[in-house]
PyMOL Python script that loads the backbone (N, CA, C, O; Angstrom):
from pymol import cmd

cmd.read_pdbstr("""\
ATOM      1  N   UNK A   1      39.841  -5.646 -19.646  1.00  0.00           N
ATOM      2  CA  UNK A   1      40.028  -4.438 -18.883  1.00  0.00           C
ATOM      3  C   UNK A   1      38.987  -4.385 -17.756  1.00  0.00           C
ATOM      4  O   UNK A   1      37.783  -4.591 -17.913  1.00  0.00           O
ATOM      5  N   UNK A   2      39.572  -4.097 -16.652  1.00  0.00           N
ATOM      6  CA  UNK A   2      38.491  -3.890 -15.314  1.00  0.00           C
ATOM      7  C   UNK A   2      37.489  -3.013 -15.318  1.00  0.00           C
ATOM      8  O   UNK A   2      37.633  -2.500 -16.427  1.00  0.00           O
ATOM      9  N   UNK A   3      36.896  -2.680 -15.000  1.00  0.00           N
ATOM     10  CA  UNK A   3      35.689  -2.106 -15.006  1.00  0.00           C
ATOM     11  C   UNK A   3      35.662  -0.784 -14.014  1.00  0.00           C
ATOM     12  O   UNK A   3      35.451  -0.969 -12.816  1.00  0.00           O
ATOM     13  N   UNK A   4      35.823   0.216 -14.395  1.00  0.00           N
ATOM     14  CA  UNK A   4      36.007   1.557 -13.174  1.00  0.00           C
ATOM     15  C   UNK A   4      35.580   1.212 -12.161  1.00  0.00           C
ATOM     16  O   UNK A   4      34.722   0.330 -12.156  1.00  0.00           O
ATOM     17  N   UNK A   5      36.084   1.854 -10.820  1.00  0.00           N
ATOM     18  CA  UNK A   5      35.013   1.786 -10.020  1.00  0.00           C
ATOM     19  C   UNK A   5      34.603   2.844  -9.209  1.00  0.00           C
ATOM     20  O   UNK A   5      35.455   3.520  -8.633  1.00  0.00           O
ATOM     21  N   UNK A   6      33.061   3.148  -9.049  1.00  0.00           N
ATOM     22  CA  UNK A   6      32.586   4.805  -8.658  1.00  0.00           C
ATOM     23  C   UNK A   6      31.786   4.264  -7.357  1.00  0.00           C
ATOM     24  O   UNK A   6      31.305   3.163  -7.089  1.00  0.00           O
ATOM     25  N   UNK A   7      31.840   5.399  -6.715  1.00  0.00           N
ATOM     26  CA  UNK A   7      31.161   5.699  -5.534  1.00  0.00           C
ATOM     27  C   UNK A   7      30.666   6.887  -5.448  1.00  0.00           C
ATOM     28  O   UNK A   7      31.127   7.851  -6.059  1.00  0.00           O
ATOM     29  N   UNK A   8      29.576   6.931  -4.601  1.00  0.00           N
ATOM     30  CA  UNK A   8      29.109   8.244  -4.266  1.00  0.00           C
ATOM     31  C   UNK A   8      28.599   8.534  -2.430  1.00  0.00           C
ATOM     32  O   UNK A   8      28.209   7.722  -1.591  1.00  0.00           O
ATOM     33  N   UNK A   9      28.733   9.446  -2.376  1.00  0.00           N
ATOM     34  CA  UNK A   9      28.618  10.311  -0.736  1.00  0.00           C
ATOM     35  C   UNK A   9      27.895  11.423  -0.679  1.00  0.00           C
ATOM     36  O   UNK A   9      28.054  12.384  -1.432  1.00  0.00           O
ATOM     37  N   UNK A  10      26.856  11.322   0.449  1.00  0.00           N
ATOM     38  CA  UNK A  10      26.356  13.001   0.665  1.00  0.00           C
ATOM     39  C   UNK A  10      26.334  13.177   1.673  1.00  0.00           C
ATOM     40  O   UNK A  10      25.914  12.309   2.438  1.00  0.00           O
ATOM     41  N   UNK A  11      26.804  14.453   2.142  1.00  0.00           N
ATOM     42  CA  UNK A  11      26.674  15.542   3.353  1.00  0.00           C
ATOM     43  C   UNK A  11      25.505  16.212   3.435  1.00  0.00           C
ATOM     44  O   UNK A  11      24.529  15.672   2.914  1.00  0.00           O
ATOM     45  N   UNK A  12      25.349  17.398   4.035  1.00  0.00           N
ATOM     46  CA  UNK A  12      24.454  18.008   3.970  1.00  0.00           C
ATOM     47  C   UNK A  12      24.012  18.345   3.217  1.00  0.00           C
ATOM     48  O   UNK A  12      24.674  19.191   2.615  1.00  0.00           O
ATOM     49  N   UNK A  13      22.426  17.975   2.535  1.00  0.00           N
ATOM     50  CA  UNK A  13      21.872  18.143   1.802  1.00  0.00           C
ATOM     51  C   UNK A  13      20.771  17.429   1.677  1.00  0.00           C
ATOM     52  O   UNK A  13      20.439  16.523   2.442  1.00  0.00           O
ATOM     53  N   UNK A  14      19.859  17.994   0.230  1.00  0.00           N
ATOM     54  CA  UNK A  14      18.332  17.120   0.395  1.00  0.00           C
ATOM     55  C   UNK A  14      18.383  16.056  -0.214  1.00  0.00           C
ATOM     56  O   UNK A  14      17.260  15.573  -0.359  1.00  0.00           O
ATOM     57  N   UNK A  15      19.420  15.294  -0.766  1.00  0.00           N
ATOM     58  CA  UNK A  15      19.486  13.926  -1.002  1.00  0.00           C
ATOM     59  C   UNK A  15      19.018  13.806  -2.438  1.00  0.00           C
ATOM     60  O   UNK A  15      18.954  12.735  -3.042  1.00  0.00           O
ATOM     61  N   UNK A  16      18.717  14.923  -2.908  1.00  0.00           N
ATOM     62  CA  UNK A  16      18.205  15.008  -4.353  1.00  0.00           C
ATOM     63  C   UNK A  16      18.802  14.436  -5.564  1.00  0.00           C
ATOM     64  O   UNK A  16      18.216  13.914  -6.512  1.00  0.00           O
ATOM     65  N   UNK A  17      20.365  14.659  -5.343  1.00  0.00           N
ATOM     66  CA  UNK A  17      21.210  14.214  -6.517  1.00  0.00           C
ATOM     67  C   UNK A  17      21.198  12.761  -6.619  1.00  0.00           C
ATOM     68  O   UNK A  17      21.127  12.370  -7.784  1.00  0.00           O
ATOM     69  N   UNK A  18      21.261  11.577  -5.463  1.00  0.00           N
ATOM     70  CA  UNK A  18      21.341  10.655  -5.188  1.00  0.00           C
ATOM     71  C   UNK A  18      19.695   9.778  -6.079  1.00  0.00           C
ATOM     72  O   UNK A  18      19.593   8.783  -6.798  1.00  0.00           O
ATOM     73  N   UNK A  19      18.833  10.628  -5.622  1.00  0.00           N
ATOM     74  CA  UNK A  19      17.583  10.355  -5.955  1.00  0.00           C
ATOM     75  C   UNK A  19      17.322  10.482  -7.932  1.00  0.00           C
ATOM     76  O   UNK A  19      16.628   9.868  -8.742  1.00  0.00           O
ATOM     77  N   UNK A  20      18.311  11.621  -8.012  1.00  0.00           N
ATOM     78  CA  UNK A  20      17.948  11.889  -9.530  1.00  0.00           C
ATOM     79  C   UNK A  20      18.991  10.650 -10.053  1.00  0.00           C
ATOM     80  O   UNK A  20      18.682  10.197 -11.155  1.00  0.00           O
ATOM     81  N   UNK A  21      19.907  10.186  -9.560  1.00  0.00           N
ATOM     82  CA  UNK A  21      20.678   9.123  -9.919  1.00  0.00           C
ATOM     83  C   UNK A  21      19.775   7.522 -10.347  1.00  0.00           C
ATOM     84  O   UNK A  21      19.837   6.727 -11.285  1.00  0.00           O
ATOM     85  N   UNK A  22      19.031   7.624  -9.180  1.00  0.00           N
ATOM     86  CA  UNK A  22      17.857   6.392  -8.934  1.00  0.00           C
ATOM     87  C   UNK A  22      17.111   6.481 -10.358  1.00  0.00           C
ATOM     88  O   UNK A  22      16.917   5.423 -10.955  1.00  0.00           O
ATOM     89  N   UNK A  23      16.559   8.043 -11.096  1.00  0.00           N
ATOM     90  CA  UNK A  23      15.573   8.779 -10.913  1.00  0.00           C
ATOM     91  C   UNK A  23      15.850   7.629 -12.882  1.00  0.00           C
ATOM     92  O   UNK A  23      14.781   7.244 -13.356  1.00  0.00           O
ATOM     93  N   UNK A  24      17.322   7.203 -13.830  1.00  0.00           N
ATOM     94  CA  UNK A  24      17.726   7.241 -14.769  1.00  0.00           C
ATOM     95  C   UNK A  24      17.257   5.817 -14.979  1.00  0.00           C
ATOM     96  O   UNK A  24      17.567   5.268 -16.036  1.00  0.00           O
ATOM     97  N   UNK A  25      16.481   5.109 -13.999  1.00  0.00           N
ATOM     98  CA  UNK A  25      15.676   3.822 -14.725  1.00  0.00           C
ATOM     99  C   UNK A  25      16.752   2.430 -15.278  1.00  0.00           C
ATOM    100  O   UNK A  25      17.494   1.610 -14.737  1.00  0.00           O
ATOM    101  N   UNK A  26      16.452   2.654 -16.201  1.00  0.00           N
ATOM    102  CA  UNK A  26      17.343   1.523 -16.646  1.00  0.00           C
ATOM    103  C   UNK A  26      18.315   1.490 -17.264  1.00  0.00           C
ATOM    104  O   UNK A  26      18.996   0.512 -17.575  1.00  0.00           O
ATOM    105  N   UNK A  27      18.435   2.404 -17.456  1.00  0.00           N
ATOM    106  CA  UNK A  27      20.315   2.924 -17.934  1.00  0.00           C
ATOM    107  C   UNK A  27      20.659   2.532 -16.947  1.00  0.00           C
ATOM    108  O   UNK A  27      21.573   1.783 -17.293  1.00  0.00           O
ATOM    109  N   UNK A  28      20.554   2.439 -15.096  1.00  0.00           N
ATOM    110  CA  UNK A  28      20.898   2.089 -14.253  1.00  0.00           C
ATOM    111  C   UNK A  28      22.037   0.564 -14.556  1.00  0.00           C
ATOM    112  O   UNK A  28      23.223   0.340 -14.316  1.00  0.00           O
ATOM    113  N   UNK A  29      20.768  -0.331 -15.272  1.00  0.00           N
ATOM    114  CA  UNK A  29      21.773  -1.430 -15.580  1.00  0.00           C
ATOM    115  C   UNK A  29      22.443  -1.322 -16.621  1.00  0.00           C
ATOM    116  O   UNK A  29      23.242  -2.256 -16.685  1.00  0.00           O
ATOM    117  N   UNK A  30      22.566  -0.153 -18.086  1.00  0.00           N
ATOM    118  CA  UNK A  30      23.721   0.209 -18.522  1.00  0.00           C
ATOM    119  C   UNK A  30      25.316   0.282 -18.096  1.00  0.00           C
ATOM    120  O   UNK A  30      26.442  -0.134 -18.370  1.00  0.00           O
ATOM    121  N   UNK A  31      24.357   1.341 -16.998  1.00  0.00           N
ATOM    122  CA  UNK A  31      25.695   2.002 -16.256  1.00  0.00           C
ATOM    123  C   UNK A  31      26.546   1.128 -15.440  1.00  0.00           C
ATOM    124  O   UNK A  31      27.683   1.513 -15.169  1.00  0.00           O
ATOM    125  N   UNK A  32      25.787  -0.890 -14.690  1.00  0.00           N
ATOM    126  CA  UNK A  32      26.215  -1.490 -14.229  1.00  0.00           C
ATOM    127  C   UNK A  32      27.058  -2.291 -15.125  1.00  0.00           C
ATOM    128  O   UNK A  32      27.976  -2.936 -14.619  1.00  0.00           O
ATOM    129  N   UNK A  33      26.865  -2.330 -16.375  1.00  0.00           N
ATOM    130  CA  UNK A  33      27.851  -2.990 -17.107  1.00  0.00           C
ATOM    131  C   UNK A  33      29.257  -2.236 -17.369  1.00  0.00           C
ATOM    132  O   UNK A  33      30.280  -2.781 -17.783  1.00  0.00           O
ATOM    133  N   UNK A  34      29.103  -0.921 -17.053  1.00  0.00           N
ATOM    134  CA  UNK A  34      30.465   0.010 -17.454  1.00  0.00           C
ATOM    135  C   UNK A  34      31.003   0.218 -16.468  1.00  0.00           C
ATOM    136  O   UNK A  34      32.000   0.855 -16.807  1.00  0.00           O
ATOM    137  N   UNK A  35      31.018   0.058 -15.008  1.00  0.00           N
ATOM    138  CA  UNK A  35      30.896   0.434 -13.978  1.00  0.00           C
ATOM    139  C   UNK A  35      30.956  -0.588 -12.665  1.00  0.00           C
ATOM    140  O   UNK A  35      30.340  -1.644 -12.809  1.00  0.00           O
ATOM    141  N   UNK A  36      31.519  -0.412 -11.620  1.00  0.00           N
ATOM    142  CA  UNK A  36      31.202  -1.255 -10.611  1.00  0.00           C
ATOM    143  C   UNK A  36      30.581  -0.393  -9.454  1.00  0.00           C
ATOM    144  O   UNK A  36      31.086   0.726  -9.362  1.00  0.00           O
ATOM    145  N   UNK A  37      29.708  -0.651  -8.662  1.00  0.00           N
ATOM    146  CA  UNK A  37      29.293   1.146  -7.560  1.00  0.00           C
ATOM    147  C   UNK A  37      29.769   0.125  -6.488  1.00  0.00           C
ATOM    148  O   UNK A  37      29.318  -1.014  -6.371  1.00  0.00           O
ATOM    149  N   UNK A  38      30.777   0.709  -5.694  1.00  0.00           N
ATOM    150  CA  UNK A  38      31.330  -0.072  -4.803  1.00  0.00           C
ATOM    151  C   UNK A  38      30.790   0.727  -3.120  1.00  0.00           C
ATOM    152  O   UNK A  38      30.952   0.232  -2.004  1.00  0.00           O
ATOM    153  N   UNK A  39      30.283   1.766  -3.385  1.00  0.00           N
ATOM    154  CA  UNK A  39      29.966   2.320  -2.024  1.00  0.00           C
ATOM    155  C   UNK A  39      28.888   3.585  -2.495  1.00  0.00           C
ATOM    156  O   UNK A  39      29.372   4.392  -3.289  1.00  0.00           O
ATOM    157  N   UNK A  40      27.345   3.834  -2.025  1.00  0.00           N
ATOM    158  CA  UNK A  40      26.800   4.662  -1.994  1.00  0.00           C
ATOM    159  C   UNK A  40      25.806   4.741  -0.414  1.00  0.00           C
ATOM    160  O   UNK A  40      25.633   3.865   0.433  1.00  0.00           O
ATOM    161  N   UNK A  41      25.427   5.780  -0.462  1.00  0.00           N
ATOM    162  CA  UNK A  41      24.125   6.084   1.045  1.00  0.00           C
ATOM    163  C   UNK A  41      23.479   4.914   0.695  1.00  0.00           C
ATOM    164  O   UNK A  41      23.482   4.026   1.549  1.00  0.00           O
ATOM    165  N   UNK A  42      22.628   4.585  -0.922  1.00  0.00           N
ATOM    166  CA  UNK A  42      22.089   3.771  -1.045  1.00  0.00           C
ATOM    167  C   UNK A  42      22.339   1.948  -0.428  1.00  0.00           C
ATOM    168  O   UNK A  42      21.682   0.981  -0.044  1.00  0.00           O
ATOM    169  N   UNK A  43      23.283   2.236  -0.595  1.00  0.00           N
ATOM    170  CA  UNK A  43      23.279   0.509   0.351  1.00  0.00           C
ATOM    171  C   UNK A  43      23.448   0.844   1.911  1.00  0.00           C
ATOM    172  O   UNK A  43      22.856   1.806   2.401  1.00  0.00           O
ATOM    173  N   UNK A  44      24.435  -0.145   2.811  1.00  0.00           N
ATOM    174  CA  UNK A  44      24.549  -0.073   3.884  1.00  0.00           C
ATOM    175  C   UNK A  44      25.359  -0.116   4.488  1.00  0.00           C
ATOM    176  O   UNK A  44      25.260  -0.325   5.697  1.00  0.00           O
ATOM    177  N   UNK A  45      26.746   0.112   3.724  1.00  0.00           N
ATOM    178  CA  UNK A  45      28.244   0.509   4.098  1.00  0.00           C
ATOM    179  C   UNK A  45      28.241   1.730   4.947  1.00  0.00           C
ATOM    180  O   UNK A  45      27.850   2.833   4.566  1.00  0.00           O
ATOM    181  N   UNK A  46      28.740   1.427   6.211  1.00  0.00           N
ATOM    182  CA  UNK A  46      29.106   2.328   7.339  1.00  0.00           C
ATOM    183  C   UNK A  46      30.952   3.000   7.300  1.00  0.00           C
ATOM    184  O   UNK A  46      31.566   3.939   7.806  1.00  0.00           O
ATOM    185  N   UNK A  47      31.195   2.059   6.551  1.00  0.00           N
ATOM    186  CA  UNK A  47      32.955   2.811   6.400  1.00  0.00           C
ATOM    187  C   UNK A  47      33.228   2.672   5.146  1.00  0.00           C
ATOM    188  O   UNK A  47      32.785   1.802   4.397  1.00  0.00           O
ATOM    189  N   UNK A  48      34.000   3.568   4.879  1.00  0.00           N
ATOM    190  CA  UNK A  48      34.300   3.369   3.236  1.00  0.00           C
ATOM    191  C   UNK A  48      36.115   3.525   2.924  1.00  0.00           C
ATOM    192  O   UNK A  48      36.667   4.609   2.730  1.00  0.00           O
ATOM    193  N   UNK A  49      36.718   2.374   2.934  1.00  0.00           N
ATOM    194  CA  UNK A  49      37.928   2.174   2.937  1.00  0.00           C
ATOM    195  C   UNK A  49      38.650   1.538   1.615  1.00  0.00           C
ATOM    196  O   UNK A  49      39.829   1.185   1.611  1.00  0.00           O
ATOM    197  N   UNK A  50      37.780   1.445   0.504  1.00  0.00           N
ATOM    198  CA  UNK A  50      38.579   1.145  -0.586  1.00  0.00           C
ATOM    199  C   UNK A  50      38.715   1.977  -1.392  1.00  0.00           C
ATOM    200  O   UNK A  50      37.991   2.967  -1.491  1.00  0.00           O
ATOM    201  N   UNK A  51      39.786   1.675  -2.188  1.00  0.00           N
ATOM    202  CA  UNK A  51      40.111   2.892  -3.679  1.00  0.00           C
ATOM    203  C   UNK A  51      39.074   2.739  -4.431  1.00  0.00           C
ATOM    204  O   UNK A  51      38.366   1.735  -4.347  1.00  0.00           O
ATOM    205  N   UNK A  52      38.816   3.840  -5.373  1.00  0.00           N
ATOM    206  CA  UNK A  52      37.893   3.855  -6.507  1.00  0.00           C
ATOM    207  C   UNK A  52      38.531   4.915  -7.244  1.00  0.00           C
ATOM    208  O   UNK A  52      39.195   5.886  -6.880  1.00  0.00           O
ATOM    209  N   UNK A  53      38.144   4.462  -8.440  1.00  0.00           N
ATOM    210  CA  UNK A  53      38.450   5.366  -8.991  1.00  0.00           C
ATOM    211  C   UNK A  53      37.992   6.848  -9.359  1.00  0.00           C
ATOM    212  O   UNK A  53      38.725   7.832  -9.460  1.00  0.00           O
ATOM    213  N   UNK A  54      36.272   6.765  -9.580  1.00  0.00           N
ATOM    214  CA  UNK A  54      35.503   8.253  -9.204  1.00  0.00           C
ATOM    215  C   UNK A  54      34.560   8.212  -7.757  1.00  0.00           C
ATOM    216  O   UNK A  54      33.764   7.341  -7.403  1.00  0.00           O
ATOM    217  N   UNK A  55      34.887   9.266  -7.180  1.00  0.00           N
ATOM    218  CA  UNK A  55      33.996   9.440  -6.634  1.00  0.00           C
ATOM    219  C   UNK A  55      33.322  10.635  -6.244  1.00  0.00           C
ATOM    220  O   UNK A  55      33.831  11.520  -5.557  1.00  0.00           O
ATOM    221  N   UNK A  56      32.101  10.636  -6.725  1.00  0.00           N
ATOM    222  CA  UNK A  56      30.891  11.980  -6.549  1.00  0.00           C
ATOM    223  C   UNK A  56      30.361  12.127  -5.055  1.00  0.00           C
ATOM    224  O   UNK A  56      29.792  11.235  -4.426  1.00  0.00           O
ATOM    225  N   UNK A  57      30.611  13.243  -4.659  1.00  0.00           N
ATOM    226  CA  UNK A  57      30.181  13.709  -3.244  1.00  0.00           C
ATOM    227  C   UNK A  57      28.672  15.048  -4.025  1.00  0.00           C
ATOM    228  O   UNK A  57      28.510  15.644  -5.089  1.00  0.00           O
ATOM    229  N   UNK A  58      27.968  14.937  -2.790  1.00  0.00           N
ATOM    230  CA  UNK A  58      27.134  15.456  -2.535  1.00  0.00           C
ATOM    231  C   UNK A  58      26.416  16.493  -1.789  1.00  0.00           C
ATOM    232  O   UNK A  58      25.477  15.941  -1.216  1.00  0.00           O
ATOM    233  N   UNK A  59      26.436  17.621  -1.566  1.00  0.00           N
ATOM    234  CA  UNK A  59      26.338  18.292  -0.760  1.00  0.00           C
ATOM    235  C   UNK A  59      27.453  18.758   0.065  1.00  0.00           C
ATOM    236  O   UNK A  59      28.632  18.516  -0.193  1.00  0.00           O
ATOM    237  N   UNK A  60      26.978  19.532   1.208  1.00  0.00           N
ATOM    238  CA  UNK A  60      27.939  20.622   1.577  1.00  0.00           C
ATOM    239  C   UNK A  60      28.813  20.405   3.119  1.00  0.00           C
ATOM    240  O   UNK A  60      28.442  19.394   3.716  1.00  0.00           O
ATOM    241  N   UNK A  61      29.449  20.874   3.530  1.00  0.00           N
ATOM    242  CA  UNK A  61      29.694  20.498   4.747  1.00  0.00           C
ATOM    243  C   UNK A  61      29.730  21.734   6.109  1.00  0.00           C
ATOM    244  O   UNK A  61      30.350  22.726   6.493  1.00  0.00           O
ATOM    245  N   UNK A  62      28.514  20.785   6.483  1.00  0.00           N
ATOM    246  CA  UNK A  62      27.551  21.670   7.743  1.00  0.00           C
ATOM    247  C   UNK A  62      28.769  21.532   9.372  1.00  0.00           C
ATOM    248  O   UNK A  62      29.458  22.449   9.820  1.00  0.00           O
ATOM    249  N   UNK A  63      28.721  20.882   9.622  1.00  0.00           N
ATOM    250  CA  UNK A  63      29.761  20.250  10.464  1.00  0.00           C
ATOM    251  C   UNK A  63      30.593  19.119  10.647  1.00  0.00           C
ATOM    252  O   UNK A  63      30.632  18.140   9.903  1.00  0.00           O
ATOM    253  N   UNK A  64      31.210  19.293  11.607  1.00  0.00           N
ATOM    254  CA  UNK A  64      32.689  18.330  11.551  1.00  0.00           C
ATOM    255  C   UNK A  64      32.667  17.284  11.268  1.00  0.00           C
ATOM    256  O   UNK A  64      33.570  16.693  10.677  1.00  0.00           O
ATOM    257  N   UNK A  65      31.448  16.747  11.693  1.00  0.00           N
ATOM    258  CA  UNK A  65      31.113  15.130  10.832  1.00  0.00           C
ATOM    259  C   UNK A  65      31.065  15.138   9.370  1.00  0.00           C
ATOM    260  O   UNK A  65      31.181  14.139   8.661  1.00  0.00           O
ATOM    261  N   UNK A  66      30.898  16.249   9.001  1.00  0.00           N
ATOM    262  CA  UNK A  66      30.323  15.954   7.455  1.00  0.00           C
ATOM    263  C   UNK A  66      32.217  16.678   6.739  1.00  0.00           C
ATOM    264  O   UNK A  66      32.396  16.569   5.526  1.00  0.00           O
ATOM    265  N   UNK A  67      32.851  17.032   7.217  1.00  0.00           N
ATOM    266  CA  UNK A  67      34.162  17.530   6.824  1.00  0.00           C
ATOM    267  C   UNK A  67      35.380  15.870   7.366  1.00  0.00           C
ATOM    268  O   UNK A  67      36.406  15.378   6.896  1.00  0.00           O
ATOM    269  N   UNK A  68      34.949  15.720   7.927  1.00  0.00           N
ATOM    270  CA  UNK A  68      35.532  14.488   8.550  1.00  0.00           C
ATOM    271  C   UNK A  68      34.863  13.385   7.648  1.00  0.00           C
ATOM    272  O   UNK A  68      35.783  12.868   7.015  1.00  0.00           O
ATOM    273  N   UNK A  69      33.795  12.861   7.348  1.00  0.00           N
ATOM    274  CA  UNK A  69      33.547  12.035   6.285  1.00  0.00           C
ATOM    275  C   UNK A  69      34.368  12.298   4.712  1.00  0.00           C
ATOM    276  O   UNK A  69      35.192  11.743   3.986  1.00  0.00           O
ATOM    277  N   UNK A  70      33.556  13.482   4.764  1.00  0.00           N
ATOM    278  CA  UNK A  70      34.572  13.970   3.148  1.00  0.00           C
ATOM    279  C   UNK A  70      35.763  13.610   3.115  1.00  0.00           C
ATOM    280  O   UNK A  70      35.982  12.810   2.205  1.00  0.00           O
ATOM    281  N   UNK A  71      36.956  13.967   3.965  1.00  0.00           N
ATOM    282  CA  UNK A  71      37.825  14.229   3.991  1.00  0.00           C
ATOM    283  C   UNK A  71      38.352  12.437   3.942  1.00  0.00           C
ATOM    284  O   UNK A  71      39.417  12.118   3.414  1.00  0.00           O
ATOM    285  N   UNK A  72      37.642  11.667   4.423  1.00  0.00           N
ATOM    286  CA  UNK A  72      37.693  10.001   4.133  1.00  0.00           C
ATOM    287  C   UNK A  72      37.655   9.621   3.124  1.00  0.00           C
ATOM    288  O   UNK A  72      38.643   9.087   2.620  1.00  0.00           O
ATOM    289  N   UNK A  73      36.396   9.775   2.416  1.00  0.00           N
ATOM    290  CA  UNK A  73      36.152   9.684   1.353  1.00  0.00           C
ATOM    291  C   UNK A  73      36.964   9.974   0.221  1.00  0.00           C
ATOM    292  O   UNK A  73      36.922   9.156  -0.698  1.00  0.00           O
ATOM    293  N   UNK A  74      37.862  11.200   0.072  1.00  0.00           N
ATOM    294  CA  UNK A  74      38.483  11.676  -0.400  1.00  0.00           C
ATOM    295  C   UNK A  74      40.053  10.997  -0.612  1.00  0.00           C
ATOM    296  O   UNK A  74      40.532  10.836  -1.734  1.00  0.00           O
ATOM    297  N   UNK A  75      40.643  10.693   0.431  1.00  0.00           N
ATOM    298  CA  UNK A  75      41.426   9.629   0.072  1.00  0.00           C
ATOM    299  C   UNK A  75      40.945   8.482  -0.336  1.00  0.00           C
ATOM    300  O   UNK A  75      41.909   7.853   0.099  1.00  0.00           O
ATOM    301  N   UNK A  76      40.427   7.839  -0.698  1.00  0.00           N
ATOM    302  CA  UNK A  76      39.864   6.812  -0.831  1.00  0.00           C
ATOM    303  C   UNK A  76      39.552   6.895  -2.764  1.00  0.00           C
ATOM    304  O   UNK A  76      39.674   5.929  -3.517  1.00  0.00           O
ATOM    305  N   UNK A  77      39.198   8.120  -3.127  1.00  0.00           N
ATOM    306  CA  UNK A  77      39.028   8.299  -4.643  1.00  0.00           C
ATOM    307  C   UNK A  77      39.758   9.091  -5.738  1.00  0.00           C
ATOM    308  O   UNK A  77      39.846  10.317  -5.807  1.00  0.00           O
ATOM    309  N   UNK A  78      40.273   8.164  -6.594  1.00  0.00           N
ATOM    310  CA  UNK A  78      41.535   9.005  -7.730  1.00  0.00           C
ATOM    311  C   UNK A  78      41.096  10.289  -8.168  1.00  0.00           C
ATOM    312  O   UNK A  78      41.871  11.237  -8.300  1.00  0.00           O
ATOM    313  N   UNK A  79      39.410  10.362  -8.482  1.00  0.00           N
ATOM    314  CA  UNK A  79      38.941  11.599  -8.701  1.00  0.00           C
ATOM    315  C   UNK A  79      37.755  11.808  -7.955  1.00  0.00           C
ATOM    316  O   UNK A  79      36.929  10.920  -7.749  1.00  0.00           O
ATOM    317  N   UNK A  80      37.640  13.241  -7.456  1.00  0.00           N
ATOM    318  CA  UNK A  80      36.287  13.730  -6.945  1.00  0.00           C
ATOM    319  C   UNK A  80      35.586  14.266  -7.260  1.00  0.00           C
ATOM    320  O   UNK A  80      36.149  15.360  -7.198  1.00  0.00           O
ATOM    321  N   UNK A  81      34.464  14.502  -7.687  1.00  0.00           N
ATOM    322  CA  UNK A  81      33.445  15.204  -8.498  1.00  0.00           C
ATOM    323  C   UNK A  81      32.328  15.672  -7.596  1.00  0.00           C
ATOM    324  O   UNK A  81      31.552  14.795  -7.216  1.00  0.00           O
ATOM    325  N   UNK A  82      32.151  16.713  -7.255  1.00  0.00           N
ATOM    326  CA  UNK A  82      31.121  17.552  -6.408  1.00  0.00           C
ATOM    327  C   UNK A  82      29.566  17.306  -7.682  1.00  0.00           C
ATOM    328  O   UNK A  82      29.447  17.559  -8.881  1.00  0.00           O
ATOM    329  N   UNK A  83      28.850  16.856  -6.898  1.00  0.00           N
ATOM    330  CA  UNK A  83      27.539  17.024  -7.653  1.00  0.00           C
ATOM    331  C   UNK A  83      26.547  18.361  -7.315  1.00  0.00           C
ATOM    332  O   UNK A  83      27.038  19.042  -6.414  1.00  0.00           O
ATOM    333  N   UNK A  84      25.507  18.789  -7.737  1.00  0.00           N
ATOM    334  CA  UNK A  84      24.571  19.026  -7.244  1.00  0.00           C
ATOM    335  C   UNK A  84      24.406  21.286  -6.966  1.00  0.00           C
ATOM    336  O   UNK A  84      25.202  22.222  -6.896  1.00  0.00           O
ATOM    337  N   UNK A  85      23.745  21.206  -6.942  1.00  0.00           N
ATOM    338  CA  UNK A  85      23.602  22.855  -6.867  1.00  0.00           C
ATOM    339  C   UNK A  85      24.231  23.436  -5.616  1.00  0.00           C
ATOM    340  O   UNK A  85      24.205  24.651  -5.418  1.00  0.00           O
TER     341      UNK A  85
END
""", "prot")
cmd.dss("prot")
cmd.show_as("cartoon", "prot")
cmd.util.cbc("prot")
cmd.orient("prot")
């Protein structure tokens, strides 16, 4: 069986959720065995054009760039999951 695959995105915001993600140590490589992360801020993907299956967004949307990303992102993932306060 394939291995899910998650992504994550943030808009406006303090980048906190992303960081508390970092923040889980080595479960990190747990989570790489259950998991594939095919697109986060953390790397250096400028477009994000493949399916996944979850993907966690981050923060809020300040302007049209950040409603226009989402809204990419969003096709792109079977499920979306808003993180963060």
């Amino acid at each position: 069986m394939a291995k899910p695959k998650l992504a994550t995105c943030t808009l406006a915001g303090c980048f906190g959720c992303h960081m508390s993600f970092l923040d889980i140590d080595e479960r990190l490589i747990e989570l790489a065995e259950l998991a594939d992360l095919d697109k986060s801020p953390l790397d250096d993907k400028k477009q994000f054009d493949c399916l996944v299956d979850v993907g966690l967004v981050e923060g809020g949307c300040a302007n049209e760039h950040d409603v226009h990303v989402l809204r990419q992102f969003r096709k792109n993932c079977r499920v979306l999951v808003s993180v963060g306060a």
